[in-house]
C-alpha positions as CSV (number, residue, x, y, z in Angstrom):
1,X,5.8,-19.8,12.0
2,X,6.5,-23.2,14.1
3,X,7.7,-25.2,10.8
4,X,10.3,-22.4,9.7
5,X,13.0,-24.6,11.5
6,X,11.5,-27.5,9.6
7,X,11.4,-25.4,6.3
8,X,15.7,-24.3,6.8
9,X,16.3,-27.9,7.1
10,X,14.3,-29.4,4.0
11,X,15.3,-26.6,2.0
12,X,18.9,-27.8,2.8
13,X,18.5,-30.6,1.9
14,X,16.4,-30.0,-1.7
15,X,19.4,-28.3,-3.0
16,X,21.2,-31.2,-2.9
17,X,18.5,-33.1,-4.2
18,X,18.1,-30.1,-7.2
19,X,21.8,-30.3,-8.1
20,X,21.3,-33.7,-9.2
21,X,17.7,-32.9,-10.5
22,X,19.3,-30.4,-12.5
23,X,21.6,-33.2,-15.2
24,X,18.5,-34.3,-16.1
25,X,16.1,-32.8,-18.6
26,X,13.9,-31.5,-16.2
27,X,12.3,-27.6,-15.7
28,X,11.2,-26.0,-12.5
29,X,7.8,-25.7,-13.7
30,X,7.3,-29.2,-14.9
31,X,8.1,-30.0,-11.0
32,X,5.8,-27.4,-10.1
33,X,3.1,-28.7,-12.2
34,X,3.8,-32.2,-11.3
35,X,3.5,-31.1,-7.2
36,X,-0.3,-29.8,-8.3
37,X,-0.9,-33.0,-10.4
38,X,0.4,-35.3,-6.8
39,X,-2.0,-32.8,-4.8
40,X,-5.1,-33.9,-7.2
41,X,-4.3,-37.5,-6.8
42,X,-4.1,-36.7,-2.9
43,X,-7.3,-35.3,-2.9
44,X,-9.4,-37.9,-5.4
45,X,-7.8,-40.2,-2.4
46,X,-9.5,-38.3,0.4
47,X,-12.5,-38.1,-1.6
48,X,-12.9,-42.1,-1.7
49,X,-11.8,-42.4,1.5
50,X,-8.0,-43.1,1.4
51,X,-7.1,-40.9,4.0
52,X,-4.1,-42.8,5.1
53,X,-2.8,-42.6,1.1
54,X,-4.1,-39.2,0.9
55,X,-2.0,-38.1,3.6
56,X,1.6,-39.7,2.3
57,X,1.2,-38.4,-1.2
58,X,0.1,-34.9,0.6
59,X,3.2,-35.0,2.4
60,X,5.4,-35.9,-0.7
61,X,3.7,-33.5,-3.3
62,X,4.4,-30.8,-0.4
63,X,8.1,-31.2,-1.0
64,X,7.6,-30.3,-4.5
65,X,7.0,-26.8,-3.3
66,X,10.2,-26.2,-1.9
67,X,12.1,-28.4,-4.9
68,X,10.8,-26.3,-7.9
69,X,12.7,-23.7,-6.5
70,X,16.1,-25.2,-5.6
71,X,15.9,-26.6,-9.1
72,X,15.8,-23.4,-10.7
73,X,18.1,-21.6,-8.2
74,X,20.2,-24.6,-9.3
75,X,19.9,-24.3,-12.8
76,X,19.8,-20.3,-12.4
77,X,16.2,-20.4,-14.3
78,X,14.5,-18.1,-11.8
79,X,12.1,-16.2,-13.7
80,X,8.8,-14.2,-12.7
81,X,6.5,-16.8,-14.4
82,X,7.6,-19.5,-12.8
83,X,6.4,-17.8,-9.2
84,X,3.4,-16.9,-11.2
85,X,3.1,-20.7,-11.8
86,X,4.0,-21.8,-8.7
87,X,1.4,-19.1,-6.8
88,X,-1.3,-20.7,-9.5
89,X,-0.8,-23.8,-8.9
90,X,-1.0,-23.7,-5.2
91,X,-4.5,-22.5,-5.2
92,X,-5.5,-25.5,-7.4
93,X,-3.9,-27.7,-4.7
94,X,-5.7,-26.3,-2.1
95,X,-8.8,-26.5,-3.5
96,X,-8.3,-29.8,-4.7
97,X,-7.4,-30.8,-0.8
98,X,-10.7,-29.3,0.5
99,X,-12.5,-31.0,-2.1
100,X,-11.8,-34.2,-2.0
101,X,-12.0,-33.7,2.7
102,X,-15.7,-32.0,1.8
103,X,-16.6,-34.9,-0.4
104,X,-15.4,-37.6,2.2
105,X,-17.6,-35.9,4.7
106,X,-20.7,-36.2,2.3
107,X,-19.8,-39.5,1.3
108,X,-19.5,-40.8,5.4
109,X,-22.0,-38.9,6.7
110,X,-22.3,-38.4,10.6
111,X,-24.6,-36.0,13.1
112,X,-22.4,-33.3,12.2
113,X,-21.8,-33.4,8.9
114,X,-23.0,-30.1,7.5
115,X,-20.5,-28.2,10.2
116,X,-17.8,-30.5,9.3
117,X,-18.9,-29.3,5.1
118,X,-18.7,-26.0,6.4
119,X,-15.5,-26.0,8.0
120,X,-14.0,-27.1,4.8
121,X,-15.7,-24.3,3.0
122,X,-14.4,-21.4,5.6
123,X,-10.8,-23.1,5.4
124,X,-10.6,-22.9,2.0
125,X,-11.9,-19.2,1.8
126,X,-9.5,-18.7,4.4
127,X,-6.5,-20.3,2.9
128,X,-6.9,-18.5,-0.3
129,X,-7.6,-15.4,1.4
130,X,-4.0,-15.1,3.3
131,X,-2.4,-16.0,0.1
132,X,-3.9,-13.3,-1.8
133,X,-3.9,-10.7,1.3
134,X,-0.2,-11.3,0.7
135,X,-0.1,-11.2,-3.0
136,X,-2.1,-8.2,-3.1
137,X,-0.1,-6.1,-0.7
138,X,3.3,-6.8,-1.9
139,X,2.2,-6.0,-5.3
140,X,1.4,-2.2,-3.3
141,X,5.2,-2.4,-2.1
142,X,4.0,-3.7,1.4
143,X,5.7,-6.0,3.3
144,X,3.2,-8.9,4.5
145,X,5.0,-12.0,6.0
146,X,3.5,-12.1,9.1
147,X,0.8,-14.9,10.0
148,X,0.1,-17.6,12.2
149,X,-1.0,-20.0,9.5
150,X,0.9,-19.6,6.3
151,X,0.5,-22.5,3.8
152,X,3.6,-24.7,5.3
153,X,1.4,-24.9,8.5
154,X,-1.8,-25.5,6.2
155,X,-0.5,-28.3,4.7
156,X,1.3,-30.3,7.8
157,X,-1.9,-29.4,9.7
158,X,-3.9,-31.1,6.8
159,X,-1.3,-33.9,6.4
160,X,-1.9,-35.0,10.2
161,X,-6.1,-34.6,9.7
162,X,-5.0,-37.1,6.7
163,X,-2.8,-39.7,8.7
164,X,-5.1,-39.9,11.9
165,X,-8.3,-39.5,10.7
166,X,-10.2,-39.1,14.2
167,X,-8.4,-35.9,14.5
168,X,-9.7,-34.8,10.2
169,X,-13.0,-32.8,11.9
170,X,-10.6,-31.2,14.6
171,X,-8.2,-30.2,12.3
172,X,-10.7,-28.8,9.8
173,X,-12.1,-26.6,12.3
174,X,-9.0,-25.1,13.7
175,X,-8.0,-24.8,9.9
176,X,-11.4,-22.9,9.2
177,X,-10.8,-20.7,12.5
178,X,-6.8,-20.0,12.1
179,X,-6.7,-19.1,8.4
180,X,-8.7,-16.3,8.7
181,X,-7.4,-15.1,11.4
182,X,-4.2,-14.8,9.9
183,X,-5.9,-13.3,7.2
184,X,-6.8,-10.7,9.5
185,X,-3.3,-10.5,10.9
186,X,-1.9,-9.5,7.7
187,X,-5.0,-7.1,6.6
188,X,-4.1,-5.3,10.2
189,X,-0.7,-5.4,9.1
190,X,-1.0,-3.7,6.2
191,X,-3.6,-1.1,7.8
192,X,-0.6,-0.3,10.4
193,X,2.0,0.2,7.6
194,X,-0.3,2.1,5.9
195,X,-1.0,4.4,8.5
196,X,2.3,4.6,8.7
197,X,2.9,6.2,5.3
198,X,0.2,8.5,5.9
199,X,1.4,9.9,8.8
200,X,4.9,10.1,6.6
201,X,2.8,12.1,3.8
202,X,0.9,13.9,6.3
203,X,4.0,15.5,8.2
204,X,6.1,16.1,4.7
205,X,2.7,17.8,3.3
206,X,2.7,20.1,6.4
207,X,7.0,20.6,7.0
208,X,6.1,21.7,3.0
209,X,3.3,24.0,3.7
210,X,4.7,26.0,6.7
211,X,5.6,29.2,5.7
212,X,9.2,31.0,6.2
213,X,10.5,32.7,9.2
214,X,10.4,36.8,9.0
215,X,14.0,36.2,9.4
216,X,14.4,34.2,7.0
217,X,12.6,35.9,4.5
218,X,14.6,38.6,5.5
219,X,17.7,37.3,4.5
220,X,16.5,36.0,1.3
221,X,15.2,39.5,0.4
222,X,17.5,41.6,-2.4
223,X,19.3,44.8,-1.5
224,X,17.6,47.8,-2.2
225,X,19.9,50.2,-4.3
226,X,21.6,53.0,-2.2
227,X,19.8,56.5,-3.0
């Protein structure tokens, strides 16, 4: 993923930021729901044509994924619902981002308007298709990290569409094309560590029905009593 470098150094730098988040009465998941909440506003923006605004509170509400975690490493408040929450609430914002993108498309309409509606429609079908490819395998004990396009390099992509709004229509395309195919790079890499496991079964299944050696049935054969 090109913003993992990008990821190690803001994640550095939220746990400072969390340790002092963390004297003040403040949870994890009311950071988590207020990183959805920033992600509506950014896409009500887009949808009236604010793209410039759009695209800083995009940026900022982005930090609030990384954040709710640090806070409740921080605070040692790690529990599964709050990653249920914070999966949740990330489709929301995604949804909420494509949105408000589709509805400025509708609302300045151009020759290729109905692609550009489209694009948003396959992004957004592809976006929540790699998160729940992901979801879905793990919860099968899989391992499914890989991807070109996880949703770090969703959201910087759509930040940049946001801030330099000539490059929106490129970026939704690319979006539209490189989601899904990293949902089909982690469906293929599932189907590879399936087979995998077959194979595993397969070879146990027959190393279990081979039958004995002669000799070895031999051996384990009693003594017959002298005459």
């Amino acid at each position: 993923m090109f913003t993992s470098r990008f990821q190690t150094w803001v994640r550095r730098n939220a746990q400072r930021l969390a340790a002092a988040l963390a004297r003040l009465p403040v949870t994890p998941n009311q950071v988590t729901v207020a990183g959805m909440l920033a992600t509506f506003v950014a896409g009500a923006l887009a949808g009236f044509g604010y793209l410039l605004a759009a695209g800083i509170v995009l940026a900022v509400s982005g930090t609030f994924d990384i954040l709710d975690g640090a806070l409740a490493r921080a605070t040692k408040a790690s529990y599964p619902y709050g990653a249920f929450l914070d999966s949740t609430t990330d489709r929301y914002s995604e949804g909420a981002i494509y949105l408000g993108i589709a509805a400025y498309f509708l609302t300045h309409p151009t020759a290729d308007m109905d692609l550009r509606v489209l694009g948003c429609m396959f992004a957004l079908a592809g976006s929540y298709l790699v998160s729940y490819v992901r979801a879905r395998a793990q919860s099968l004990g899989f391992k499914c990290d890989v991807g070109l396009f996880a949703r770090p390099e969703r959201v910087v992509a759509t930040v940049i569409g946001l801030l330099f709004p000539v490059l929106l229509p490129l970026v939704i395309y690319l979006l539209a094309i490189l989601t899904n195919f990293t949902a089909v790079q982690r469906i293929h890499e599932v189907w590879l560590q399936g087979r995998e496991q077959r194979r595993a079964a397969e070879a146990a299944s027959r190393s279990h029905a081979e039958p004995r050696s002669p000799a070895r049935d031999a051996s384990a054969a009693p003594e017959s009593p002298p005459a």
